[in-house]
C-alpha positions in Angstrom: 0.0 0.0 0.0 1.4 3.5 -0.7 2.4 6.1 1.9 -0.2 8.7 0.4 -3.2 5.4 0.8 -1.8 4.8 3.9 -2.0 8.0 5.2 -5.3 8.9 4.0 -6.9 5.7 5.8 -4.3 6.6 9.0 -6.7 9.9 8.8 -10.1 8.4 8.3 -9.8 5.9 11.2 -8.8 9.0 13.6 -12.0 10.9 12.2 -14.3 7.9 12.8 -12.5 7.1 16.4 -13.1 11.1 17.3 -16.6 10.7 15.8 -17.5 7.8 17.9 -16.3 9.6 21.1 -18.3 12.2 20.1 -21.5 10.2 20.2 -20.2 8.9 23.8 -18.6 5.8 22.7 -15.1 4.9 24.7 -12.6 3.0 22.3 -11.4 -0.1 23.5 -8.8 -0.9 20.6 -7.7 0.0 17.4 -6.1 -1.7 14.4 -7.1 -4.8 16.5 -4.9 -7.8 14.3 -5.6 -11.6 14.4 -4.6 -14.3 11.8 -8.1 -13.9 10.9 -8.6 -10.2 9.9 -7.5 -6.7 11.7 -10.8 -4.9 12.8 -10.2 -1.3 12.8 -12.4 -0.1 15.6 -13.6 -1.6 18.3 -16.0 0.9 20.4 -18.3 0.4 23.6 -21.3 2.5 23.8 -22.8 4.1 27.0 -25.2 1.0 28.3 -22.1 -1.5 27.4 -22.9 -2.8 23.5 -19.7 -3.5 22.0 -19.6 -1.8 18.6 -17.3 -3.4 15.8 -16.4 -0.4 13.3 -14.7 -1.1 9.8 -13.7 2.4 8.5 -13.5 3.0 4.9 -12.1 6.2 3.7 -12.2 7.4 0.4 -11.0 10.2 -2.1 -14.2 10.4 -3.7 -16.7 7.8 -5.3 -15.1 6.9 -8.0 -14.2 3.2 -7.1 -17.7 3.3 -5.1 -19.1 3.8 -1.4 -16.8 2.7 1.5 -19.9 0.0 2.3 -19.9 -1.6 -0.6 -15.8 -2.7 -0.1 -17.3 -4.2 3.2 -17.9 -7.7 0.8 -19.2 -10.8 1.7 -15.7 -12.4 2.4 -14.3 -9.4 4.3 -17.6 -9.8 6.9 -16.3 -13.3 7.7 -12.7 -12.3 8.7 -14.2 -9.2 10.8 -17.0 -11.8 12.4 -13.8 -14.5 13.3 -11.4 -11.2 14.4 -14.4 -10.2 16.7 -14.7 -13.5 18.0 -10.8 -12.9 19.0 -12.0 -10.2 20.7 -14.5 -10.9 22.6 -13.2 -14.1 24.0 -9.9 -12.5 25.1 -11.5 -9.6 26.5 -14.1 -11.7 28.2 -16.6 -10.1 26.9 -19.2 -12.5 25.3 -22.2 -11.6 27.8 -22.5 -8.1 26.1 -24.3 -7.2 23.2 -22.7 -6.2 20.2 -23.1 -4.9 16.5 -21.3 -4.7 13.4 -21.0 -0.5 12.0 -19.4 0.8 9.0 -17.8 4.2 9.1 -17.6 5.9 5.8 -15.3 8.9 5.1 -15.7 10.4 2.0 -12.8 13.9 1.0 -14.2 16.5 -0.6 -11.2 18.0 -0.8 -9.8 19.1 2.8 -13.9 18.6 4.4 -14.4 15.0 5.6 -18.0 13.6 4.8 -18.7 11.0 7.5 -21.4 8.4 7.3 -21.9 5.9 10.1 -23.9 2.5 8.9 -25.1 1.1 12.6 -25.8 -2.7 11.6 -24.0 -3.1 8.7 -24.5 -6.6 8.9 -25.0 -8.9 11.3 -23.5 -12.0 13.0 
């Protein structure tokens, strides 16, 4: 991956983690990495559900919406790196949910759309 990719990802991930704290979230990890898949995000909201957040960040549309990356194949590494999670964090008694955090640059303004239930376990 390129330095400019990286960085522009690097970005969107800290947007998404400042937007989630925003909302009252507390981040328990990020760039969480198993054989099975990294999960970007891993958030607890106020009442205790554990919220699972793959960031996409984009330059535009031009490849298509940050969601529709989240494929079929990459929901079954993030639902095995989430079981990871929550078994070594002990916390399988809590609910949880899968989000996608999209941001889109126009330019140097950040577009930010968060998908609650992306898809499901």
């Amino acid at each position: 991956m390129s330095r400019m990719l990286k960085d522009v990802g690097d970005r969107g991930e800290a947007l998404a983690a400042a937007y989630l704290e925003s909302k009252g979230c507390r981040i328990l990890a990020r760039n969480f990495r198993t054989k099975m898949g990294e999960l970007d995000i891993v958030a607890q909201e106020p009442g205790n559900r554990v919220v699972f957040v793959e960031v996409k960040t984009r330059r535009g549309n031009l490849y298509g919406s940050g969601a529709e990356a989240v494929t079929a194949a990459k929901q079954r590494h993030l639902l095995l790196a989430a079981e990871v999670f929550l078994s070594q964090r002990k916390l399988w008694d809590l609910p949880m949910r899968f989000d996608v955090v999209e941001i889109t640059w126009r330019g140097d303004e950040p577009l930010i759309r968060h998908i609650e239930n992306a898809f499901g376990a």
